[in-house]
C-alpha positions as a Markdown table, in Angstrom:
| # | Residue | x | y | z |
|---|---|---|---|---|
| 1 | Unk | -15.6 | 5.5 | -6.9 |
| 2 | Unk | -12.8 | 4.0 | -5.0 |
| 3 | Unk | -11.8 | 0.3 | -6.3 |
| 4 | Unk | -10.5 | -1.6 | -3.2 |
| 5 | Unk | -8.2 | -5.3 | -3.9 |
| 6 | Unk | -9.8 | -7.8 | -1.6 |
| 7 | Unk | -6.8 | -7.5 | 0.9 |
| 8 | Unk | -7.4 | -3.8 | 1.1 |
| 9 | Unk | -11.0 | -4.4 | 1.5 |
| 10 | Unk | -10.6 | -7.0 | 4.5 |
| 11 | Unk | -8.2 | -4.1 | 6.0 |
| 12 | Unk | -10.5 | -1.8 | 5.8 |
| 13 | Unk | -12.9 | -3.7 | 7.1 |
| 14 | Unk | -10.8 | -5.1 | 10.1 |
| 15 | Unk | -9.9 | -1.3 | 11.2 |
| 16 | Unk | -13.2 | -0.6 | 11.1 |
| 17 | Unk | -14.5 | -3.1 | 13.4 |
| 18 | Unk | -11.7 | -2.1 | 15.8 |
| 19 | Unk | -12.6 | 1.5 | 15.9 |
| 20 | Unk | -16.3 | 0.8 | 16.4 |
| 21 | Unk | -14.9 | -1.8 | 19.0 |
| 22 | Unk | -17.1 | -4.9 | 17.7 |
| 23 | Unk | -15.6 | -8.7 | 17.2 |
| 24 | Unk | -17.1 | -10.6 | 14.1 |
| 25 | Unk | -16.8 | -14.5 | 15.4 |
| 26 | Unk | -14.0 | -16.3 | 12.9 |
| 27 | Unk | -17.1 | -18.9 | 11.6 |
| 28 | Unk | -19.1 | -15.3 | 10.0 |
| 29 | Unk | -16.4 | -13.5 | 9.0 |
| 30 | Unk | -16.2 | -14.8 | 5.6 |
| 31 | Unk | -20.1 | -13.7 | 5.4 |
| 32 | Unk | -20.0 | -10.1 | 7.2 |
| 33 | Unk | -16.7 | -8.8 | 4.7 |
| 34 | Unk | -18.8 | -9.8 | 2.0 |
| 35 | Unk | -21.8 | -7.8 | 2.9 |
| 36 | Unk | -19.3 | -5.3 | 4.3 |
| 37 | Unk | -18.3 | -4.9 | 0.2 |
| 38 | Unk | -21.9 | -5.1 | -1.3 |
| 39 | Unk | -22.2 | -2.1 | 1.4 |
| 40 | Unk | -19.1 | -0.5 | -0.1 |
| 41 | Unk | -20.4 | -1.0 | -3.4 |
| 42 | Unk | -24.1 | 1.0 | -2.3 |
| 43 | Unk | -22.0 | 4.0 | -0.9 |
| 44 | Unk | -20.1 | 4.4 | -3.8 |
| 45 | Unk | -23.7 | 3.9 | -6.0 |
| 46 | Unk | -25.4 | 6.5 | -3.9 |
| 47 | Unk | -22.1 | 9.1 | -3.3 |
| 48 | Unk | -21.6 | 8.9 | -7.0 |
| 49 | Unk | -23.0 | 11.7 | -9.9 |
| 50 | Unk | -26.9 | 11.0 | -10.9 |
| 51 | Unk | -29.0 | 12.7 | -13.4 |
| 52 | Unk | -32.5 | 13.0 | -13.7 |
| 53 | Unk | -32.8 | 10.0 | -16.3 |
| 54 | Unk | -31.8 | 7.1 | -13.5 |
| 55 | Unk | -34.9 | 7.8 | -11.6 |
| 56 | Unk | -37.7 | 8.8 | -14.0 |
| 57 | Unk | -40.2 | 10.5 | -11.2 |
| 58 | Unk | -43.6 | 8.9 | -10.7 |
| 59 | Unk | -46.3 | 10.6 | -12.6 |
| 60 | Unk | -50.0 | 9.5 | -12.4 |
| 61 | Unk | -53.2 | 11.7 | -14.0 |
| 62 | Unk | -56.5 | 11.8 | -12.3 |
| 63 | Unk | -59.0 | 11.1 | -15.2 |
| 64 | Unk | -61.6 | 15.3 | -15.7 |
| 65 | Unk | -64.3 | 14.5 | -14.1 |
| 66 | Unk | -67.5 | 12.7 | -15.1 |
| 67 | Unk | -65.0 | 9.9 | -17.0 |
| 68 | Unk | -65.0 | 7.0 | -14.6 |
């Protein structure tokens, strides 16, 4: 997991927004970088090691037959 300072952050997030060629209005930028880091902070969740404990599967049992 890669720990970004807020500056770093709102750099990354500026270069970004160049390269895909978009402009965030000055009034929502305050609220875009901050979903931009809760974003961050999902990659990093999903890229990072799991076992099989942090998502038990879902089991269910039919009930034999004849038991209602």
């Amino acid at each position: 997991m890669i720990i970004l300072s807020p500056d770093e952050l709102a750099r990354e997030f500026d270069s970004s927004m160049t390269r895909a060629g978009l402009t965030v209005p000055p009034g929502r930028r305050a609220t875009v970088l901050a979903s931009y880091a809760d974003f961050r902070a999902q990659i990093d969740l999903l890229h990072g090691r799991q076992d099989h404990t942090g998502e038990p599967a879902h089991i269910f049992a039919l009930p034999p037959r004849g038991d209602a």
